[in-house]
N, C-alpha and C positions, 0 to 999 in steps of 0.2 A: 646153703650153697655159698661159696666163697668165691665173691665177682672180684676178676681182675683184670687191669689195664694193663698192657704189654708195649714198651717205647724200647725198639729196638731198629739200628736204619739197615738192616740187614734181615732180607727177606727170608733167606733160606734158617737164621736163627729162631725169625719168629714161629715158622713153621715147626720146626723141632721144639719150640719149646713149648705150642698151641699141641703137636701130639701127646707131648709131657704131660700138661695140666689136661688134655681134653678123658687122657688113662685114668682119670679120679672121679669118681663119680660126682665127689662134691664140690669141685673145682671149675668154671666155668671163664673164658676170654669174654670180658664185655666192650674192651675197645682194643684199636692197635693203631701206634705211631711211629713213621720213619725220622722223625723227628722232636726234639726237646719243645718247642712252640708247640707242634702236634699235640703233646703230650699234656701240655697247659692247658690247650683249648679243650681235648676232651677230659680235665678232671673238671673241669669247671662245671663242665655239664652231665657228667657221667657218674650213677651213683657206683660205688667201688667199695671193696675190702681191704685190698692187697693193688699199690703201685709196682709191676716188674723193671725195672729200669737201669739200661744200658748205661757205663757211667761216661762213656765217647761217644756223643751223636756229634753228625755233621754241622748242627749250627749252635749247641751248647754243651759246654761239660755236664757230666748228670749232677753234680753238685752244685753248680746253678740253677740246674731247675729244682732241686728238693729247697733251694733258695728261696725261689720264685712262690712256687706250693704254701710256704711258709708263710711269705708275705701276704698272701691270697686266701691266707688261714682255712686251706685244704689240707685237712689232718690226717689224711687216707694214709699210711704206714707205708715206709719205700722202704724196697727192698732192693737190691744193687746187686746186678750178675752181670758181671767183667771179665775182660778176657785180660787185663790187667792181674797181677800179683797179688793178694793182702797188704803185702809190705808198702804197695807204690801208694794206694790209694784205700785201703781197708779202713785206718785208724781216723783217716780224715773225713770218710763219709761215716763212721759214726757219732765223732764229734761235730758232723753236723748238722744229727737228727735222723738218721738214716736207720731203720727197724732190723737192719741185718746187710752182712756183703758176704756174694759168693761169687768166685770166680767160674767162668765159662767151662772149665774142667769137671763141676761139681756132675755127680750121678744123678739119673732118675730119681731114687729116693732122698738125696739130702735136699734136692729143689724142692717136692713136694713138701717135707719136714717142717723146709723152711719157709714157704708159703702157710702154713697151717700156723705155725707157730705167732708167726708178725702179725696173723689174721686175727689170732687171738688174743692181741694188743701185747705180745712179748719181744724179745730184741732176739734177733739170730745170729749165733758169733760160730763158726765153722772150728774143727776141732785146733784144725791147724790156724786161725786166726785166734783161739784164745791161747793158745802154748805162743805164736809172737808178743799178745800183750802182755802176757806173765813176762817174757824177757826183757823187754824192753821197761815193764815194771823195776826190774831188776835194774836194769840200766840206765835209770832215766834221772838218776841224782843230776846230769848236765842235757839238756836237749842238744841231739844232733844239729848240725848246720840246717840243712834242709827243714828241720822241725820247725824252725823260726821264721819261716814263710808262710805266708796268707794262702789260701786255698789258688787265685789268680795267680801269683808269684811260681808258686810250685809248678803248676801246669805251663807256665811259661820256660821255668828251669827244663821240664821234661822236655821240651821243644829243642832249645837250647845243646840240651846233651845230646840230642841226634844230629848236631850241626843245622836244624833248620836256619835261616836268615831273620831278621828282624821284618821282613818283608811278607816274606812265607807266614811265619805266626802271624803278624796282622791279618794278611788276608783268614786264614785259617779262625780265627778269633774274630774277626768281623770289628777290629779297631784299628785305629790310627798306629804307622809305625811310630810317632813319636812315645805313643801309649806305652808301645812294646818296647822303646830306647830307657821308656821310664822305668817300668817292671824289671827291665835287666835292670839299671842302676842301684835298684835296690838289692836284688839278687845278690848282685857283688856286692854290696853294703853289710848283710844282714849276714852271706855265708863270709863275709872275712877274706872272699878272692881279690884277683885281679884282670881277669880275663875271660873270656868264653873259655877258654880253650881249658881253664881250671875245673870249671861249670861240668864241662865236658868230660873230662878226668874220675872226677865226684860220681858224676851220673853212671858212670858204667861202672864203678868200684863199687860203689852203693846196691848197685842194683835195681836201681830207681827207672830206666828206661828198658824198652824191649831190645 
C-alpha cells in the first residue's frame, strides 16, 4: 500500500485528488495539509511513501518546503502537482530534488502513474515536461535571464511581472519590504534590466507568469 501525504490549501483539490488516489486500491491518504508548516509538522511525524505537494501554498513556496524536508533529512519522495506551467516552475523543482512535477491539468491516470512511479524510488517527468528539457537542452549553450536567478529571486520576479508592489510581496512572502527592495536589486542585476516595468515586459513574453 502506498501511504501518502497531500499539502494542498485548497479544499475542493484535495478532495478530488483524495477521490483520485482513494480509485486504487493500493494507494491510501495518510495525512492532509492546508499549509507548507502543516505539511512539515506532519512528515516529521507521519510514516509516508509518496509527498503530494502543491508548489503555491499560502505561507510557503512548495520549493521551500521540499528545502526544509531536506534540511530535516525526511527523504519521503515529492512529488509537485501545480496549477503553474512546466515551463514556470518544472525544471526548478527538479533541480531541487523534487521525484517528479505535474501540472493540475494532468488526467486520472498520469497522477496515479506518477505516484507509483516516485513511490518506487524513480523520477516522474511528464511527456510534455521531457520534450521542454530536450529543447532547452538544445538551447542552453547560454542561460536565459530568468535562469540565473535563485529559486527566491524567481518567485519574487513572478510577483513582480503581475505588477504586485514591493509591499504586497512582502506581506505575501512573510519578509521585510527592505528584503523584497533587495531581491528586486538583484533581479535587475542579474537579468541585465532597468526597471520593473522591463521585469514586466519579460514575464509576459516569456511566459513565466499567469
Amino acid at each position: 500500500m502506498i501511504r501518502i501525504l497531500l499539502a494542498d490549501d485548497h479544499t475542493i483539490v484535495r478532495e478530488g485528488l483524495k477521490q483520485i488516489i482513494s480509485s486504487s486500491d493500493n494507494m491510501t491518504i495518510v495525512g492532509e495539509a492546508p499549509t507548507g508548516r502543516d505539511l512539515i509538522d506532519l512528515a516529521r511525524k507521519t510514516v509516508c511513501d509518496v509527498i503530494l505537494l502543491d508548489i503555491s501554498l499560502p505561507d510557503m513556496v512548495g520549493i521551500d518546503v521540499l528545502n526544509q524536508l531536506s534540511i530535516e533529512k525526511i527523504r519521503t519522495p515529492v512529488l509537485f502537482l501545480s496549477m503553474h506551467p512546466e515551463e514556470q516552475y518544472g525544471f526548478r523543482a527538479l533541480e531541487a530534488g523534487a521525484a517528479g512535477y505535474l501540472t493540475k491539468g494532468a488526467d486520472r491516470e498520469e497522477i496515479i502513474k506518477a505516484i507509483v512511479k516516485v513511490a518506487g524510488g524513480g523520477k516522474y517527468i511528464s511527456p510534455s515536461m521531457a520534450e521542454l528539457m530536450a529543447y532547452h537542452m538544445d538551447q542552453n549553450s547560454q542561460k536565459s535571464p530568468h535562469q540565473r536567478l535563485s529559486n527566491r529571486e524567481f518567485e519574487v520576479m513572478r510577483y513582480l511581472g503581475v505588477g504586485k508592489s514591493t509591499s504586497e510581496i512582502a506581506t505575501h512572502l512573510n519578509v521585510s519590504v527592505k528584503t523584497v527592495s533587495t531581491y528586486r536589486s538583484r533581479i535587475l542585476d542579474k537579468m541585465k534590466m532597468k526597471n520593473t516595468a522591463q521585469v514586466m515586459s519579460y514575464a509576459i513574453k516569456e511566459g513565466l507568469v499567469d
